[in-house]
C-alpha positions as CSV (number, residue, x, y, z in Angstrom):
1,X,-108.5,43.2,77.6
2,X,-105.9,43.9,74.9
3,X,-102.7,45.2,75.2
4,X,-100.3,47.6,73.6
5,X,-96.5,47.4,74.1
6,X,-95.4,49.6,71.5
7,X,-91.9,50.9,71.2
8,X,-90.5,49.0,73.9
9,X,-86.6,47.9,72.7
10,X,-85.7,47.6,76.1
11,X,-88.5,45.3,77.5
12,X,-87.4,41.8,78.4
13,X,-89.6,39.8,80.4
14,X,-93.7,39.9,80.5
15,X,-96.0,38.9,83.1
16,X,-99.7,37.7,82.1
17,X,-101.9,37.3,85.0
18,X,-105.4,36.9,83.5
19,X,-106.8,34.5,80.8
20,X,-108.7,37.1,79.2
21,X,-105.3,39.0,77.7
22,X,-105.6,38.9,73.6
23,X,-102.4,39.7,72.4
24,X,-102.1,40.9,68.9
25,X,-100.1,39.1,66.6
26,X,-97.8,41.9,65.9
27,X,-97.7,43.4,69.8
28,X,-94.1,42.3,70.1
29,X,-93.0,43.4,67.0
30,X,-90.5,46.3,68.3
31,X,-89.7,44.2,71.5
32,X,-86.3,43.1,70.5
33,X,-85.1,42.2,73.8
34,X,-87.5,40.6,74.8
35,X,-86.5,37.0,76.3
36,X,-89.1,35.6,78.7
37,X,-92.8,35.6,79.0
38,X,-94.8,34.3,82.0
39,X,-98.4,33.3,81.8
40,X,-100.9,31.0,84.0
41,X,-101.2,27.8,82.6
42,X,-104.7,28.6,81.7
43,X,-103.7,31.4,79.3
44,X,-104.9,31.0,75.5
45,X,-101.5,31.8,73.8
46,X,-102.0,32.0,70.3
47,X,-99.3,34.4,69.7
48,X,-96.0,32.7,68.2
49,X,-93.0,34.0,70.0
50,X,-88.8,34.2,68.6
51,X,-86.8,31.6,69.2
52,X,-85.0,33.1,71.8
53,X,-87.8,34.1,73.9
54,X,-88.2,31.6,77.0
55,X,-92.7,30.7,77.7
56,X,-92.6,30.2,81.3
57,X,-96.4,28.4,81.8
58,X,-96.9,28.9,85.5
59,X,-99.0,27.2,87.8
60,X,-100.9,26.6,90.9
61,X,-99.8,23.5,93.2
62,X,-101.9,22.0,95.8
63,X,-99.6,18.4,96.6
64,X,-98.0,18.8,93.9
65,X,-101.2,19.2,91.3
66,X,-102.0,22.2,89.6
67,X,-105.4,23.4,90.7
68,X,-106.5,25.3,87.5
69,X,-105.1,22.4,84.6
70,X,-104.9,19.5,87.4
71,X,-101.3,19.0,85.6
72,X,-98.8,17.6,87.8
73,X,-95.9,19.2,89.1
74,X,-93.0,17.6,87.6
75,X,-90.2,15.5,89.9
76,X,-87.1,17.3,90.5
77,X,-83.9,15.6,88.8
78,X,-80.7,15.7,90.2
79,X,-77.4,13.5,88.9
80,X,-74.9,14.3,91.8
81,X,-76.1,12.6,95.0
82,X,-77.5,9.2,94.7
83,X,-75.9,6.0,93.4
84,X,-79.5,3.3,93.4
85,X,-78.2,0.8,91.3
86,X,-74.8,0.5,93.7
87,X,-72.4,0.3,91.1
88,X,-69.9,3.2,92.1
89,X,-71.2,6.1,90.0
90,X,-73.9,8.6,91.1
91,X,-76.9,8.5,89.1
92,X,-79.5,10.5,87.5
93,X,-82.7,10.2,89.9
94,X,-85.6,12.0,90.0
95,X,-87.2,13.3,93.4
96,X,-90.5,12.9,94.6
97,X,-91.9,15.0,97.3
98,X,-95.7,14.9,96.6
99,X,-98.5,13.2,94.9
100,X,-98.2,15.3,92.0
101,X,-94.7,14.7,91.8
102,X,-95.5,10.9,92.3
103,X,-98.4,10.6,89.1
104,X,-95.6,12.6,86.8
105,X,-93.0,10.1,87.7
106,X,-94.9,6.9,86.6
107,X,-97.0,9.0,83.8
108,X,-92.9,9.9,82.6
109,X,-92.3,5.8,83.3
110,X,-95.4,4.6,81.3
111,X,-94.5,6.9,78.2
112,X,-91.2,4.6,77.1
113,X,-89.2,5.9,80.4
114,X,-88.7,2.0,82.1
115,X,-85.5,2.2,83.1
116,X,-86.1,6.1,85.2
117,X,-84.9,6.0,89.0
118,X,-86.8,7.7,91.9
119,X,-86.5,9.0,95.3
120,X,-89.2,9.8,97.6
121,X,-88.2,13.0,99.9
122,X,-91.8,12.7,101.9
123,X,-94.5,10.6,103.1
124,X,-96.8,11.0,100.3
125,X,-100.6,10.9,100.8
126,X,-102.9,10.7,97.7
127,X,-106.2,10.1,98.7
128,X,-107.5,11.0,102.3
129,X,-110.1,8.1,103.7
130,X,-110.9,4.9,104.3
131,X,-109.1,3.4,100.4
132,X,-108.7,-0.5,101.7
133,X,-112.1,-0.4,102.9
134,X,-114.0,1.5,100.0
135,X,-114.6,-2.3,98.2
136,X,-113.8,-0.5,95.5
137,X,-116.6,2.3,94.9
138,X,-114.5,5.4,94.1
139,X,-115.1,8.6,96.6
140,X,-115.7,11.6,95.2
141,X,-112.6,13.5,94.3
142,X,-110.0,10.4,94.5
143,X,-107.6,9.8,91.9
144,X,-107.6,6.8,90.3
145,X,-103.8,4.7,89.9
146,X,-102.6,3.0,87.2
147,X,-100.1,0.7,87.8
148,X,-97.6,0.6,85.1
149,X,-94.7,-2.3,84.3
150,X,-91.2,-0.7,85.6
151,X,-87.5,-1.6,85.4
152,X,-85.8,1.2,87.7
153,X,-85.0,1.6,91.1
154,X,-87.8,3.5,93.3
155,X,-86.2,3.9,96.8
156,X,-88.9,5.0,99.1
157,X,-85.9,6.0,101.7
158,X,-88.4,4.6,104.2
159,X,-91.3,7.1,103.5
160,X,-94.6,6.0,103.1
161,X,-97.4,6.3,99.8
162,X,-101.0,5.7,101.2
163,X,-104.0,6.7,99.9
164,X,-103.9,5.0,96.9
165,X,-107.1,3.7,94.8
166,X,-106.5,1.2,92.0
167,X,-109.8,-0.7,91.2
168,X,-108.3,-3.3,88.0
169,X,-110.1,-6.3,86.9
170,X,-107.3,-8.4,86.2
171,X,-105.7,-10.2,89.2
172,X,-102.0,-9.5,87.1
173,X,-100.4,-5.9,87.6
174,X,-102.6,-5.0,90.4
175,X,-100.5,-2.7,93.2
176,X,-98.0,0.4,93.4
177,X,-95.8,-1.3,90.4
178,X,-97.7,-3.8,88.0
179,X,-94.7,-5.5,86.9
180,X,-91.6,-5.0,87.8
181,X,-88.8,-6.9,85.4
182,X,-84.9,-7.0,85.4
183,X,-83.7,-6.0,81.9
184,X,-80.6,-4.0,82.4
185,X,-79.0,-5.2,85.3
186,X,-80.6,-4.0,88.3
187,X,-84.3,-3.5,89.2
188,X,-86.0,-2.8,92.6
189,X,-89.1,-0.7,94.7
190,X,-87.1,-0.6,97.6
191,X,-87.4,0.7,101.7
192,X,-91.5,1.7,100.7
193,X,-94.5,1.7,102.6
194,X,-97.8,1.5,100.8
């Protein structure tokens, strides 16, 4: 339905829970304090907030994919604790605890990020059933991987990624990395099952 905030100076964050909220392009007009607005990531916002005012888009995660947009829940990045490419100085990695997690990671990779470093925290499933023996016909609801041409360091920490379909034509960057190349120093998928 629509809704009326008035008067509200002292308002400062908004919760929208339904996609069917039409908000009226002046409905914030006397909200000066207003500094955060939350909304499903299905929500239809066609309504131009300030500068200062923070859109949280919130979603639903089942392993670490949304189960309204199928987005993927980002990886969680942390600077202070590991040092991958062992030359003295912690580094920025990202951590990877679920599938989601692991399809932004080398969707983040595959848009210009090469060089990114990763963490799994979990064995990581991605598609249940039989994926070696499927001789390559898709089942229903499997995700499909890409492999994508990496120069990081992935350390698996001795967790596991199974489950994953990758049916490729070409017999060259085929696998959980297509190509992995040595351009600044130090490069490696390391302690992984797949």
């Amino acid at each position: 339905g629509k809704e009326t905030f008035g008067n509200c100076v002292s308002l400062t964050e908004i919760t929208f829970r339904s996609s069917d909220i039409t908000v009226e392009s002046d409905a914030f007009i006397y909200c000066n304090a207003l500094t955060t607005v939350n909304a499903p990531c299905y929500w239809d916002n066609t309504y131009t907030f300030a500068d200062t005012v923070t859109v949280n888009i919130q979603h639903s995660y089942d392993n670490g994919f949304c189960i309204i947009c199928d987005g993927y829940q980002p990886a969680v990045l942390t600077a202070d604790k590991y040092d991958l490419d062992k030359d003295g100085e912690k580094d920025s990695v990202y951590k990877i605890g679920n599938a989601g997690q692991l399809y932004w990671f080398i969707d983040f990779v595959d848009n210009g990020n090469y060089h990114a470093y990763a963490v799994l925290t979990d064995d990581i499933v991605v598609n249940e059933g039989n994926v070696y023996g499927c001789n390559g016909t898709k089942a229903e609801g499997w995700r499909e991987w890409t492999p994508v041409n990496y120069s990081g360091v992935f350390d698996g920490q001795g967790h596991t990624v199974s489950g994953i379909y990758c049916n490729v034509t070409s017999p060259y960057d085929v696998g959980f990395i297509g190509f992995l190349y040595c351009d600044s120093g130090y490069a490696a998928v390391q302690n992984l099952g797949v």
